[in-house]
N, C-alpha and C positions, 0 to 999 in steps of 0.2 A: 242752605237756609230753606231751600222749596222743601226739602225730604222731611224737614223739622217739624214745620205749620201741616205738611200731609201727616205725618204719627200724631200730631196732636189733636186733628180732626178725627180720626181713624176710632182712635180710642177715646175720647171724650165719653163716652155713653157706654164704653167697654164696660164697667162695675158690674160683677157680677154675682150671683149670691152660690154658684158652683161650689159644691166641699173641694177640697184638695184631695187628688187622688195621683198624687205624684212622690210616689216613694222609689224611684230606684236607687237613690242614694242613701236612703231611711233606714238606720238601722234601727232592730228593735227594741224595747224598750227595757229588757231582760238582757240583753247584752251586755258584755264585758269589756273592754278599753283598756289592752294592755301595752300599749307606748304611747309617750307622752302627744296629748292630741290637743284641739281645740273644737269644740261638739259644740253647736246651734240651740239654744234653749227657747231662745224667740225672735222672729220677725217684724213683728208689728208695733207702729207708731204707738207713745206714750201713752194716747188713751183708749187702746185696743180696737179689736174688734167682733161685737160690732159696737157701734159708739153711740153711747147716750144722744137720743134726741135726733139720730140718724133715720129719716123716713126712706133713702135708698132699697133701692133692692140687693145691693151689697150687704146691707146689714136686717133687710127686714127673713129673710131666710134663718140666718143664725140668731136672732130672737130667739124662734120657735125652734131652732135646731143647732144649737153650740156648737161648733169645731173646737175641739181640744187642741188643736196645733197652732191654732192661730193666741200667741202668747206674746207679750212685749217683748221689744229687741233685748236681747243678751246672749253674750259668751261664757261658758265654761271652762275652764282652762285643766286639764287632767295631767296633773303629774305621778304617772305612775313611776317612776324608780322611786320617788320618796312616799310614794303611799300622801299624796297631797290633793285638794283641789280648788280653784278660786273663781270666782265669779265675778264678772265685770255687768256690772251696774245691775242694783237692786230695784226689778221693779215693784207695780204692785203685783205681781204675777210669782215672786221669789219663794212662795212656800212650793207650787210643784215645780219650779226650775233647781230650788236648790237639792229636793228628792230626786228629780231627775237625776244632777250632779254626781252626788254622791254616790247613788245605784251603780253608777258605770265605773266607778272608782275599783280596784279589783280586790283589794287587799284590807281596806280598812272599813269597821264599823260605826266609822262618824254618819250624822245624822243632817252636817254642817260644816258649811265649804270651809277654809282653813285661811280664807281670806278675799275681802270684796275691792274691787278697785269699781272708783266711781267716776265717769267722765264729766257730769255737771248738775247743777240744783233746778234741774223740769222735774215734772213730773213720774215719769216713765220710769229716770233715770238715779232715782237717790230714796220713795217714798218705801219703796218697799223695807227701809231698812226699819219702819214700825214694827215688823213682827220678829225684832231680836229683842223688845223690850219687857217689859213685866210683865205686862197684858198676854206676851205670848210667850215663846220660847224663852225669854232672861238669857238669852247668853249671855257667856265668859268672858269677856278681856278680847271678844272678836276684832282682828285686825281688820281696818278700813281704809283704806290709802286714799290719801286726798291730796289736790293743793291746796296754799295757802288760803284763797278767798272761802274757798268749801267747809276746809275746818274752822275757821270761824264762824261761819254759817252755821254749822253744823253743833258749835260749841254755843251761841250766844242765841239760840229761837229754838223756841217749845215750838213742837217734842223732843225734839231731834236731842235736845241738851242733856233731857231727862237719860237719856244711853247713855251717852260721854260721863255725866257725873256719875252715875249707879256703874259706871265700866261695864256696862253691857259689851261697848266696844270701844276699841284704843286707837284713834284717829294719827293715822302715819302719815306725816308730813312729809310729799313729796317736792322738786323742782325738777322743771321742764326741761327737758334733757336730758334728767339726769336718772340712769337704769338703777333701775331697782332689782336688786338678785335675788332670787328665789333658793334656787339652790347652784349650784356646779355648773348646772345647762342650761338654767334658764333663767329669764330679764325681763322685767318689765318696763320700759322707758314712757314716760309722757309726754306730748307734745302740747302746746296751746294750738286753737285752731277758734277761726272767726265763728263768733254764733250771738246769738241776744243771754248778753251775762247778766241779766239781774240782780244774780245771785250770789254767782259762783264765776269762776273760771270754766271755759271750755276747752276739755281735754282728749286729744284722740292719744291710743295706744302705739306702740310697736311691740311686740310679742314675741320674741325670740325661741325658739325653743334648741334640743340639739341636733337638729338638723334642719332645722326651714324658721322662716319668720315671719309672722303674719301683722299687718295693718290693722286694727279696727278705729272707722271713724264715722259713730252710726250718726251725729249732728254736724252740721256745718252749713255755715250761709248760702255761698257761691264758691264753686274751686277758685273763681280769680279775685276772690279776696285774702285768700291764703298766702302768706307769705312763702310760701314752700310751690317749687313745682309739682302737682299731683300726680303727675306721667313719670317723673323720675323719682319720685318717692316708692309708683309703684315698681320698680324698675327692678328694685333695690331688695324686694320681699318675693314671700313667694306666696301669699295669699294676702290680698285686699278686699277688707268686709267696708263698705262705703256705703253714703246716707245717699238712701234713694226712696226720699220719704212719698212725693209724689210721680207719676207717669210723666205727665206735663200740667202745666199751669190749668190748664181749661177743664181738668177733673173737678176743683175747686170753684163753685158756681156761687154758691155761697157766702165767700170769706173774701175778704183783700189778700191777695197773694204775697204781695208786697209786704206783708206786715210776718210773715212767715216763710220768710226763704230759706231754699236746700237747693241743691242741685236735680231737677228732674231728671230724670231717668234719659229723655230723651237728649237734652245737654250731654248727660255724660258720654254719652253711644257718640253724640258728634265729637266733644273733645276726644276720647277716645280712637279713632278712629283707623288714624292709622300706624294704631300700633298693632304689631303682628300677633298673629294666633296665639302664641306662647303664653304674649303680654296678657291678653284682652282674656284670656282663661283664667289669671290670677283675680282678676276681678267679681269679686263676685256681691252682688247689689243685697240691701239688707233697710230694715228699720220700713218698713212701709204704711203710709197712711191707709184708713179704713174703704176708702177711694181706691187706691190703685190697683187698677186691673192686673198687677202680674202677682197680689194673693191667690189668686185661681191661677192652676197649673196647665190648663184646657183654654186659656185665655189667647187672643192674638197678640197681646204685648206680652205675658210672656215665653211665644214662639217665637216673637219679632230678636226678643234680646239673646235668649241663647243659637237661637239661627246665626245673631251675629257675632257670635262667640264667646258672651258673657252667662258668667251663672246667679242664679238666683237664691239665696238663702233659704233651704228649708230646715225644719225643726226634725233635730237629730240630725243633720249630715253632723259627719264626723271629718277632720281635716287635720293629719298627722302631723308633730313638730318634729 
């Protein structure tokens, strides 16, 4: 508990307006992705960064000077044997994630992923799908896998209706547990996981591919309000993308904390802790608010977290299934 209140003093004031200059795992952007992978499209909290009405100096730098990498949380999912690719949760950021997408695809000249899974009805995580409707692209009969409370959501409140009736896209009802098959090697499974559902249900991934399986759970309250062990869940996979929306509470100067809970970054490091190197490499932290100091690559939180053997989501890592 003493090392906890020391990180969260340490970094309070860490917010930095530093670009990212951390590519050794960055592939380029002209690159090819030829076995089935899962590639980084965004890190950043629902309403990016830098964020409306932000006087920080986290965000007053990128005003005057954008980072292109700093993009809303999202996964890619590349299936190269079948020439596929799918995208998990549409942000507002979806027209370059889904160019991204598709670019590294090797084989096909689609312009649009071949199917979205959406974890819940925030913002971050479902608005982007305004630009498959009339106003923009009009897709096809686009597959969007949902649970139950989402495609309702999603069926019965303008805009969102306006796609479903014009079949812009064809809302696939999913249940928790239960895998969804892609092709021959690869699944999609849902889980429910605690979060403020106004809307929707909140959904984390498992990601099967054929040969590794990945985690993605970029929302959630508290790990101990999960009904599931988190350590043995990650146990079980062989990449963990997990919500590490703030550093610690005390970044948050502004806001009741309480009324927005995740697990901090510095929480997870303690629950975490003593699992072994193998483990704690599987992990790798994602989804971060416009606050948190381990956006900057040069930052002391995050040298703190990969010193202690965890990784941190950058835009373009690539991570094999």
């Amino acid at each position: 508990m003493k090392t906890y209140y020391i990180l969260c003093l340490l970094f309070i004031f860490s917010c930095s307006e530093k670009k990212s200059s951390d590519t050794e795992t960055e592939i380029k952007t002209d690159s090819i992705i030829n076995s089935t992978s899962i590639i980084i499209l965004g890190n950043v909290q629902d309403a990016g960064s830098p964020q409306m009405g932000c006087t920080k100096a986290c965000c007053k730098g990128l005003f005057e000077n954008p980072d292109i990498n700093r993009q809303v949380s999202s996964l890619g999912l590349i299936d190269s044997q079948n020439d596929k690719t799918y995208l998990f949760d549409a942000t507002p950021d979806i027209v370059t994630q889904m160019k991204s997408l598709t670019k590294y695809e090797p084989n096909s000249a689609k312009e649009i992923a071949d199917g979205i899974f959406l974890t819940h009805a925030h913002m971050g995580h479902y608005t982007g799908l305004m630009y498959l409707g009339k106003e923009a692209i009009d897709s096809k009969r686009l597959p969007v896998y949902v649970l139950p409370r989402m495609k309702e959501y999603l069926t019965n409140n303008g805009p969102w209706s306006q796609l479903v009736s014009r079949e812009n896209v064809i809302l696939n009802e999913m249940a928790p547990e239960t895998p969804v098959k892609l092709s021959e090697s690869i699944e999609v499974t849902p889980f429910l996981v605690p979060h403020r559902d106004e809307y929707s249900e909140t959904v984390g991934y498992k990601i099967k591919g054929p040969n590794k399986t990945a985690l993605f759970i970029p929302d959630i309250d508290k790990w101990r309000k999960w009904d599931k062990d988190v350590i043995e869940e990650i146990k079980q996979v062989d990449y963990a993308f997990v919500d590490a929306t703030f550093y610690s509470g005390l970044e948050m100067n502004n806001r009741d904390i309480s009324q927005i809970p995740h697990p901090f970054i510095i929480e997870s490091i303690e629950r975490f802790k003593d699992l072994d190197e193998k483990e704690k490499n599987k992990i790798i932290f994602i989804h971060f608010n416009h606050t948190n100091p381990v956006l900057n690559p040069e930052s002391i939180a995050t040298k703190t977290v990969i010193s202690k053997g965890f990784k941190i989501a950058r835009m373009h890592d690539v991570y094999k299934l």
